[in-house]
N, C-alpha and C positions, 0 to 999 in steps of 0.2 A: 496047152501052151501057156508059159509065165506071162504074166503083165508086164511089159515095164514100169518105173516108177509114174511115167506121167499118163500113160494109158487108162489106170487104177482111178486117178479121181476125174476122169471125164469119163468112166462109165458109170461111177458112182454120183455122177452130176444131171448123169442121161438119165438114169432109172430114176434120180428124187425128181425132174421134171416129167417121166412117165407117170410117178405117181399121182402129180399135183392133174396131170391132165386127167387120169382117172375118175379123181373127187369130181372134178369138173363137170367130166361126162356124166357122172351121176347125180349130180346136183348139189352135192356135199361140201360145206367149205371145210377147206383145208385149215388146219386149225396153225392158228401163229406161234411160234415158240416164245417160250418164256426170256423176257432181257435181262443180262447179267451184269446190272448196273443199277441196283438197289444204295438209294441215299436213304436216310433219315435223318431227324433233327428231332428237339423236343423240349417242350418250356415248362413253367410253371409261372402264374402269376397272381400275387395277394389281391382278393376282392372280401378281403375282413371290413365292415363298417366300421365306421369312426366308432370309436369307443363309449362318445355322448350320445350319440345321434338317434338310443334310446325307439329303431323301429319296428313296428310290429310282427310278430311273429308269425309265421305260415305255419298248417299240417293239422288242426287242432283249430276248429269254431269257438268252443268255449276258452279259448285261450285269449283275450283280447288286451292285455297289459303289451309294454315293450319291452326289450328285453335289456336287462340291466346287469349283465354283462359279458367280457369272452372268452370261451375257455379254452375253445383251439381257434387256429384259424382257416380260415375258406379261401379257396383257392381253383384258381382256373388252368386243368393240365391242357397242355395241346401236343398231339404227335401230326408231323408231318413227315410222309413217304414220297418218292419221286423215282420211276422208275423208266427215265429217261424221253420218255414221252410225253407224261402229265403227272400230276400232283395227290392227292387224298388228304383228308384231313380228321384228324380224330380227336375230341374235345371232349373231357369230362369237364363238370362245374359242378360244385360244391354249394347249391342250391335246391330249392324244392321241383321248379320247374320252369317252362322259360315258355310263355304264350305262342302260340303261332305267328302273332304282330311281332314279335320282337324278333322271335327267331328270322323273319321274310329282313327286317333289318341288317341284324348280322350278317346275314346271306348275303344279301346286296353289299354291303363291305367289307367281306371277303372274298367275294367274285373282283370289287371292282381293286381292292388294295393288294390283293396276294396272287390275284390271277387261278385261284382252283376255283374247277370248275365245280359250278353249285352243286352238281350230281356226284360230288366226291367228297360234301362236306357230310360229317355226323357230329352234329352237336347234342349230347347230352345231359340232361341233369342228373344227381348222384341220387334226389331224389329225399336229399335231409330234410328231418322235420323241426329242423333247431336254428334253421337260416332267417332272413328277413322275408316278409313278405313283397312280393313283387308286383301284387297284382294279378300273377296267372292265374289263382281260382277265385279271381273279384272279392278279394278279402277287402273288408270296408277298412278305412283309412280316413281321417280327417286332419283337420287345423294344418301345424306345422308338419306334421307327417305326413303331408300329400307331396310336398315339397321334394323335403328329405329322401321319401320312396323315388321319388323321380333321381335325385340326384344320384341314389345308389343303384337303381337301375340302368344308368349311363353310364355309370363305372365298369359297371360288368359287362358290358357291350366292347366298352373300350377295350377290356382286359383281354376279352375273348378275341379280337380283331390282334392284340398286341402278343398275346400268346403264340397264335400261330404264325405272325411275322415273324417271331424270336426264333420260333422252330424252325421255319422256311432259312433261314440266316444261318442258322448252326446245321443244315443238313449236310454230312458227311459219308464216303459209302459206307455201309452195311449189310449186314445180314437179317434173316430174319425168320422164324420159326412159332409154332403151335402146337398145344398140350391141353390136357385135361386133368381134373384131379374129381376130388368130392370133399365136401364142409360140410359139417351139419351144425350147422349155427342159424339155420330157419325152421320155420316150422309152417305149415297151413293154418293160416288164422280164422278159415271159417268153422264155427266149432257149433256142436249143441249149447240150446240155454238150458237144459234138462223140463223143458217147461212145452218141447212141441215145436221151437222156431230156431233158428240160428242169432248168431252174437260173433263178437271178435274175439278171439279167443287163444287158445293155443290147441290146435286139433292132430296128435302127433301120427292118426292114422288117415288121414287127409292128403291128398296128390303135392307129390314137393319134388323140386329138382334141384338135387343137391350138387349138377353140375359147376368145377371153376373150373373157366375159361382161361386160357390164358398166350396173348400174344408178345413171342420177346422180338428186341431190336438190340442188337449191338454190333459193335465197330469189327472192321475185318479180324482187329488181334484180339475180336471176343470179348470186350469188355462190355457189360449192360449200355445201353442208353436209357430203353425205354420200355418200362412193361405196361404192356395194357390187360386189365383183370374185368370180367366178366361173372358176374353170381346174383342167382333170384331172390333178395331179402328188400324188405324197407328200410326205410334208413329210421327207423323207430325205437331204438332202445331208448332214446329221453321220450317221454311225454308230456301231455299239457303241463307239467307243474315246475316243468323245466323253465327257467330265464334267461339261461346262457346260452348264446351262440356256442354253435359245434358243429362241426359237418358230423358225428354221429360214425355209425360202424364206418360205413362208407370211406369217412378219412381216416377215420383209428388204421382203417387196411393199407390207404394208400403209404402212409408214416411209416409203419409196419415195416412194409415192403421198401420203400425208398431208402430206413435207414440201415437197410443190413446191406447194402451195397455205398453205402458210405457218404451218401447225397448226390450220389453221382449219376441216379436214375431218375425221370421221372415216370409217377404210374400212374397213370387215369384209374379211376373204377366206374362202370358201368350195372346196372343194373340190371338182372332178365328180369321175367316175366312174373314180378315181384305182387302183382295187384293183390294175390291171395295170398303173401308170403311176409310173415313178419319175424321179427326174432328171437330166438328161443328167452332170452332174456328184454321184457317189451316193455312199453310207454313206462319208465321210471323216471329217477333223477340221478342215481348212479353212475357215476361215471366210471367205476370200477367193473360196472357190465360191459361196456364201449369198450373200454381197453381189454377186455378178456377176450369179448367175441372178435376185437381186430384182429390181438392179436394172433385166433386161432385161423381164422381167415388167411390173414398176412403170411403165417407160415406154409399154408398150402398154396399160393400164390409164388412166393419163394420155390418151395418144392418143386413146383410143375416148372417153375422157370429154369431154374438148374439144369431139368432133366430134358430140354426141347433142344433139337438138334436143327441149327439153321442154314440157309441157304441166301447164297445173294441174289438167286433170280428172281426177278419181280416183274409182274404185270397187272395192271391197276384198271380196273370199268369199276363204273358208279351208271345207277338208273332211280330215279325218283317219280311216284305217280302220289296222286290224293283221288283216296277212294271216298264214297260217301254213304251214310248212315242214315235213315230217317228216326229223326230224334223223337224224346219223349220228355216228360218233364212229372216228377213226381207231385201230387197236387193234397196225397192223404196218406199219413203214415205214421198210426200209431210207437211203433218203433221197426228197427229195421229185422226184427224178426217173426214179421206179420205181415198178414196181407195186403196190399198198399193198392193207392188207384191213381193211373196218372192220364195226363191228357198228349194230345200232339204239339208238338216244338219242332225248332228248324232243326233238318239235317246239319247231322255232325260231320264234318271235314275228318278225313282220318290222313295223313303220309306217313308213306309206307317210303323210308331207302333201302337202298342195298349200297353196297360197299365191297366189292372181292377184288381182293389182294392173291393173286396166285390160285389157291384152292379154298383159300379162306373164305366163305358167305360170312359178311357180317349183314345183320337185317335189325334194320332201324323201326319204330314204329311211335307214333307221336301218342302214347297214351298208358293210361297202366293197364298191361296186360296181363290174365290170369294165366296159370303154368297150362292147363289142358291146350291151350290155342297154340305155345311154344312147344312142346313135345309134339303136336301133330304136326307143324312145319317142317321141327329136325324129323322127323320118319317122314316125310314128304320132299323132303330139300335133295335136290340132287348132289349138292354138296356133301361130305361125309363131315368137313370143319364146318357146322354151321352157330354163328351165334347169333342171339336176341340180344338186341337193346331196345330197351323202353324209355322214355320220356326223352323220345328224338327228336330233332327237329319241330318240336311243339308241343301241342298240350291235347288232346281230347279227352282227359278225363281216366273212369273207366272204361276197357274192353271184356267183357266177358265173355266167355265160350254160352253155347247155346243151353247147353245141360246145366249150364250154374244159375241160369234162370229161374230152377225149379227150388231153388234154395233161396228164400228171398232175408240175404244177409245184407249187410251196408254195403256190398259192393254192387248189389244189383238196385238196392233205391236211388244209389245215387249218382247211377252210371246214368249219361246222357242219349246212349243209345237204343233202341227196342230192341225184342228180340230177335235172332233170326238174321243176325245180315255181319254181326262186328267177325266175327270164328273164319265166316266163308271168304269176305272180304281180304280178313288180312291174310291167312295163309294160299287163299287162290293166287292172292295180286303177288305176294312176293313168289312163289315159286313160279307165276308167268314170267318176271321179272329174269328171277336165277336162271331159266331154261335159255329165257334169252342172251344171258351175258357164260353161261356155264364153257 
């Protein structure tokens, strides 16, 4: 016998509540549909120092002059998502790195100015080694520069608070989609010294993930807002003998990427799991390397955005934990490609976010992580979109996988944590995390 019209959706109204009670009786939640009321918004804000203001430079111990002067400038991106319920927030900064103290700052006023919730915020640093120093890895500072450091310190506090009100204020609906490509503009930088030890280096047959990442946003009639780019390199093409401020690849990509859409985009870059990854062209004073590797960067960043086909549905969780490390402190070390002896120190704070947008894992982690800990997450993540960012929400330093221990290079003398606990922490904690918000 035919249905009539109205018969049709109250049997199809009966069976989806036979269903839900199914799940029920079994224990299973019923999973929530995705809402199709995707906004975005997205800033940019200059946090270039005064041009005299002559402050010391991060990334580089023996580097201890100011720097004298600028050659690009630094800047704070912010993307805000709203997907009808709550908020997210996605921050690159054009810095070396941002303490835990500072970041618990910003947090607190952006929870209390913007209203997203803390568990939605991801603030990152780009991770350049050609910025000011801020004090995140206790770079010594004196006289008039202790001043100055404070003042520019509070600028970029400011910026980052003011970035994402700007974004939060210009949020419009949108779309919004995910891609991958492949760069090879990194290399593994733990290498032979040919002498028995390791060194920093360029090691081209060494573990590297030559994954970009790449998340677009734009307006219902398609037009960009906002790219967010994801890739495991340092921001190290200048080196110690560098004097000029520069956000380094890092911004080279984001320019890149911004001006082939006309200014009309802005693009965070984010960095993975960079600890053991530096640039195929490294520590010079070239700037002619920067702009090569952006722009090869940039183009594949372009590329994958073009080709990503978006959607307006959105649904937004955030979860936030701090795992902990029992620290060590190196006490004897003829150089970092030798045997070294160290003593016990306080446990290391590690926060670990998450971030999922739809099917997107993005996973935060406050420290520089080496590629083997990120590759065992993505084949671990239930996510099949999953990314790494590093230098989240804080600072701890190095992370090393368990097995890079046995290489005792500069990232294991001077990593703050022993062995054994940084590998299992971060990817047990985020995929308990992903399971729970999946």
């Amino acid at each position: 016998m035919a249905m009539s019209r109205w018969q049709a959706p109250r049997v199809l109204r009966s069976c989806a509540t036979l269903a839900l009670l199914v799940l029920a009786s079994l224990g299973l939640p019923a999973q929530q549909p995705a809402r199709t009321n995707l906004r975005a918004g997205a800033s940019k804000v200059d946090i270039t120092p005064a041009p005299d203001a002559a402050l010391p430079m991060s990334g580089y111990a023996n580097r201890t002059a100011g720097f004298k002067s600028i050659h690009d400038d630094l800047n704070v991106r912010a993307i805000v998502v709203d997907d009808g319920a709550t908020q997210a927030a996605l921050i690159g900064c054009e810095v070396i790195g941002i303490s835990a103290a500072l970041w618990e700052k910003i947090a607190e006023r952006l929870t209390q100015e913007t209203r997203i919730p803390r568990d939605h915020i991801m603030l990152a640093s780009v991770h350049t080694h050609a910025a000011p120093a801020l004090g995140t890895y206790n770079e010594p500072v004196e006289g008039d520069a202790i001043q100055k450091r404070a003042e520019y310190v509070q600028k970029l506090e400011d910026a980052v608070v003011t970035a994402v009100r700007e974004a939060q204020a210009s949020l419009q609906p949108a779309r919004i989609g995910f891609g991958t490509g492949k760069a090879n503009v990194s290399a593994n930088r733990r290498a032979r010294d040919g002498d028995g030890g390791w060194m920093l280096g360029n090691n081209p047959d060494g573990v590297s993930d030559k994954t970009v990442a790449v998340i677009k946003l734009e307006t219902l009639s398609g037009e960009p807002l906002a790219i967010f780019a994801n890739y495991a390199v340092h921001g190290t093409v200048l080196g110690p003998a560098n004097l000029q401020i520069s956000a380094d690849l890092p911004g080279a990509t984001s320019r890149v990427v911004e001006k082939r859409y006309g200014g009309r985009v802005v693009a965070p870059w984010t960095s993975g799991a960079a600890g053991d990854q530096d640039p195929i062209y490294r520590v010079g004073t070239d700037f002619r390397n920067v702009a090569a590797l952006g722009q090869l960067l940039g183009e594949e960043v372009i590329r994958v955005a073009d080709s990503i086909t978006t959607s307006t549905r959105a649904r937004i969780r955030g979860m936030q934990k701090v795992v902990t490390c029992p620290g060590k402190r190196t006490i004897q070390s003829p150089g970092p490609n030798r045997e070294y002896k160290i003593e016990d120190a306080d446990p290391v704070p590690i926060r670990l976010s998450l971030l999922v947008i739809n099917d997107i894992a993005i996973a935060g982690v406050s420290g520089e992580v080496l590629t083997n800990i990120s590759l065992r997450l993505k084949k671990e993540s239930p996510f099949n979109r999953t990314i790494m960012v590093t230098h989240c929400n804080g600072s701890s330093g190095y992370l090393p996988d368990d097995a890079a221990y046995d290489q005792v290079s500069y990232e294991i003398v001077t990593t703050r944590v022993k062995r054994g606990c940084a590998e299992n922490a971060i990817v047990t904690g985020l995929v308990e995390m992903m399971n729970a918000l999946f």
